[in-house]
C-alpha positions as CSV (number, residue, x, y, z in Angstrom):
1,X,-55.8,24.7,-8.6
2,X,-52.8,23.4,-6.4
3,X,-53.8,19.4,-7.3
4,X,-53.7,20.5,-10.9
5,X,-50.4,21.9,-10.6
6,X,-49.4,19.3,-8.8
7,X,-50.4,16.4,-11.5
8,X,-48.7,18.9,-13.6
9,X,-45.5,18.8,-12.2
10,X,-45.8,15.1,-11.5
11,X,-46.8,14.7,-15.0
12,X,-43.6,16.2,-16.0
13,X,-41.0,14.7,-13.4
14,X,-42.1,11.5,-13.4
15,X,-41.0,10.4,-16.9
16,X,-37.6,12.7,-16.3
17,X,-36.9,10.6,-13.3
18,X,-37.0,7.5,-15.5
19,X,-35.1,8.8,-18.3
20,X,-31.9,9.9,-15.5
21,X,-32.5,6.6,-14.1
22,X,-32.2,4.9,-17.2
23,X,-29.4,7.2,-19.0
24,X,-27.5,6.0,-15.5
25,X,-27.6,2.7,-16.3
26,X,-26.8,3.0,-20.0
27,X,-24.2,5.1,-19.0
28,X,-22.0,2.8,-16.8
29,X,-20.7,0.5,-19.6
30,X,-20.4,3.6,-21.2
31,X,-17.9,5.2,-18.8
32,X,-15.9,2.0,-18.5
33,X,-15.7,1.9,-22.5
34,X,-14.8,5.6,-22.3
35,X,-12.4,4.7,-19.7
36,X,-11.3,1.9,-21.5
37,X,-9.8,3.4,-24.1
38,X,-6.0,4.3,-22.6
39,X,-3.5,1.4,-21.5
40,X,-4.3,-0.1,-18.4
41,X,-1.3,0.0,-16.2
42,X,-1.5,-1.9,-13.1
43,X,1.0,-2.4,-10.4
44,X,1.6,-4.2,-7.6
45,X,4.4,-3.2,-4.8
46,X,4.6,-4.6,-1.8
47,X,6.7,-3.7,1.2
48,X,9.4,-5.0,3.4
49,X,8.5,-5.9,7.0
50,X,11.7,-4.0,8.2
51,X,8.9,-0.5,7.7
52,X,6.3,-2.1,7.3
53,X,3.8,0.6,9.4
54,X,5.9,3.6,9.0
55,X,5.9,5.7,6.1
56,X,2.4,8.1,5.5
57,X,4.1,9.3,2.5
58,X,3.4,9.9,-1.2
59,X,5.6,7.0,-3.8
60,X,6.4,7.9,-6.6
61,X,7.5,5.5,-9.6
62,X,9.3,7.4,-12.2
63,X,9.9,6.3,-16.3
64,X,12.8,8.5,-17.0
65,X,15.6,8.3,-19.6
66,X,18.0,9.9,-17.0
67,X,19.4,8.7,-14.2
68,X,19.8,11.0,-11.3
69,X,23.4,9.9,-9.7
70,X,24.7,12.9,-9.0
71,X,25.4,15.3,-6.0
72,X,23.4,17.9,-7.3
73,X,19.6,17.8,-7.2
74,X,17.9,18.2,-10.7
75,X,15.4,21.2,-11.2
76,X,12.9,20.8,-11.1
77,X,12.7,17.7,-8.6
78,X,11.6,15.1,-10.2
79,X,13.6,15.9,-13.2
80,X,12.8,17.3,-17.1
81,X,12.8,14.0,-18.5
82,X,10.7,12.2,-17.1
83,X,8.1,10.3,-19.6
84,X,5.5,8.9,-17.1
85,X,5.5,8.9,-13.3
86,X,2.7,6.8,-11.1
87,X,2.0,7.4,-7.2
88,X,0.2,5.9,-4.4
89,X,0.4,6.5,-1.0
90,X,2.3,5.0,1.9
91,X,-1.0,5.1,3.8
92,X,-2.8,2.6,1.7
93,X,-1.0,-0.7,2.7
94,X,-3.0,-1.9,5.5
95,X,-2.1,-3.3,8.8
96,X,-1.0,-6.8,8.6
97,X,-0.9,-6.6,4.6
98,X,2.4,-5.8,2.8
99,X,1.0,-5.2,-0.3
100,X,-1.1,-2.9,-2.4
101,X,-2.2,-3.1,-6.0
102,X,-3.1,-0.1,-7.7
103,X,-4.1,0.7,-11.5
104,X,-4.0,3.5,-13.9
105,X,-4.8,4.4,-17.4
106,X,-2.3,5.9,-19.9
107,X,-2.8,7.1,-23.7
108,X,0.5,6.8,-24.6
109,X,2.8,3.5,-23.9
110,X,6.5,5.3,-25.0
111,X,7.2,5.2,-21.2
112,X,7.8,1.3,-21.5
113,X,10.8,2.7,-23.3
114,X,12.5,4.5,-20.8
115,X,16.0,4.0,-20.0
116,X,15.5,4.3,-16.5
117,X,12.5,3.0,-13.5
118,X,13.0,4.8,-10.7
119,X,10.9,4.7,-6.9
120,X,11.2,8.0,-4.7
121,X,10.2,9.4,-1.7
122,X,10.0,13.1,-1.9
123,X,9.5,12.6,2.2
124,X,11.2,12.0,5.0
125,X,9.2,8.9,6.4
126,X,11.2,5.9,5.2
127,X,9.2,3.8,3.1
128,X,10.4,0.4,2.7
129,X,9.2,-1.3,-0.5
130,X,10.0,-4.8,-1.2
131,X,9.3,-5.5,-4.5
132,X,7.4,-4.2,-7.9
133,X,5.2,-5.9,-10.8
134,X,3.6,-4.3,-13.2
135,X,1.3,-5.5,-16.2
136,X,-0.1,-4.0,-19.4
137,X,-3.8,-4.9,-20.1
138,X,-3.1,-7.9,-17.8
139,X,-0.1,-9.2,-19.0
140,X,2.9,-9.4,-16.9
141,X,5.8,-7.1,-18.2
142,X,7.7,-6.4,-14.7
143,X,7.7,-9.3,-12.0
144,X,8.1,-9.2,-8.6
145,X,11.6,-7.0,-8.8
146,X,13.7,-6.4,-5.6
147,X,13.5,-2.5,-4.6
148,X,16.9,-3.6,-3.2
149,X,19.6,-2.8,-3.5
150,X,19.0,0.7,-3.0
151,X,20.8,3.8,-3.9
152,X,21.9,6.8,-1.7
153,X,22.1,7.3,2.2
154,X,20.8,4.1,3.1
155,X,19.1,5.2,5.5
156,X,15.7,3.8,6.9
157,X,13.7,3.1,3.2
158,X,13.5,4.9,0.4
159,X,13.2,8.7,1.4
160,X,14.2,12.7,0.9
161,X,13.8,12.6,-2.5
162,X,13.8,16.6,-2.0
163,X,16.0,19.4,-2.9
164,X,16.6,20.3,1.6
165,X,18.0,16.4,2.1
166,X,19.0,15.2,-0.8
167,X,22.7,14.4,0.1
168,X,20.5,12.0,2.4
169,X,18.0,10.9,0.1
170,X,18.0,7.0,-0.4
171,X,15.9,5.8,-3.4
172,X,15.7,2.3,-6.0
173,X,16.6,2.7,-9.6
174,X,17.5,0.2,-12.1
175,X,17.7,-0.1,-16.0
176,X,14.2,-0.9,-16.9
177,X,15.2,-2.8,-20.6
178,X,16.9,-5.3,-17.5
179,X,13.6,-5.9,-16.2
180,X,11.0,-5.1,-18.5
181,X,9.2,-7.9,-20.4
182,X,9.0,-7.2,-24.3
183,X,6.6,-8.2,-26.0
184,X,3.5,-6.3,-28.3
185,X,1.2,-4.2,-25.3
């Protein structure tokens, strides 16, 4: 009785074990298709050596059509105008490499018509970036742009990008039509 139960079973998982198995592989292309689908962003930042193992914290890159100047931190934070923001983490650059490419997907492209780029540090680890690229489905749009000269405090990298510091935040903004690359995405 059990060996019949167990053919059964066997019977029965054996051919569901090859059907996941190959569903798994079908589904891989699949997935990248699927994934496929949105603009691939991809940037590449690097940083100065002047922090270069410091900062730990979070970077945000901001497409906003306002720039944020003023004594007065916006609310919320980061803004209500902001069309796309990217991050990556301080921690990623590893030791003895200054530089760290990262991608992302996006369904939408209007960001690439944002008046303003902006790079913040909502923390209070100077981050010192050195410069920014960015491509579209793997054609160059932003090359290898300075994240100098900064704006604010000045203090040691971009940093307190945050409603408790921000008469001492210190951060990298330019006019993105300056820098952008047009050209059909």
């Amino acid at each position: 009785m059990a060996r019949v139960f167990l053919a059964c079973c066997a019977a029965v998982a054996i051919p569901a074990l090859v059907a996941v198995h190959a569903r798994s592989d079908q589904s891989a292309p699949q997935a990248q298709a699927a994934r496929a689908i949105g603009t691939r962003i991809t940037f590449t930042v690097t940083q100065s050596t002047e922090f270069a193992a410091g900062s730990k914290d979070q970077i945000t890159i901001i497409f906003s059509d306002r720039s944020w100047n003023g004594p007065v931190a916006p609310t919320p934070i980061f803004g209500d105008d902001i069309l796309q923001e990217f991050s990556f983490s301080a921690r990623d650059f590893e030791p003895r490499r200054n530089s760290l490419t990262f991608t992302r997907y996006v369904k939408d492209q209007s960001f690439l018509s944002a008046r303003f780029i902006r790079v913040v540090n909502h923390g209070g680890e100077g981050w010192g970036g050195g410069t920014l690229s960015m491509s579209i489905d793997g054609q160059p749009a932003i090359e290898r742009v300075a994240l100098t000269p900064r704006k604010g405090a000045a203090a040691k990298g971009l940093q307190n990008w945050n409603r408790e510091r921000w008469s001492d935040r210190t951060y990298w903004e330019e006019d993105l039509p300056k820098i952008i690359r047009r050209y059909k995405y």
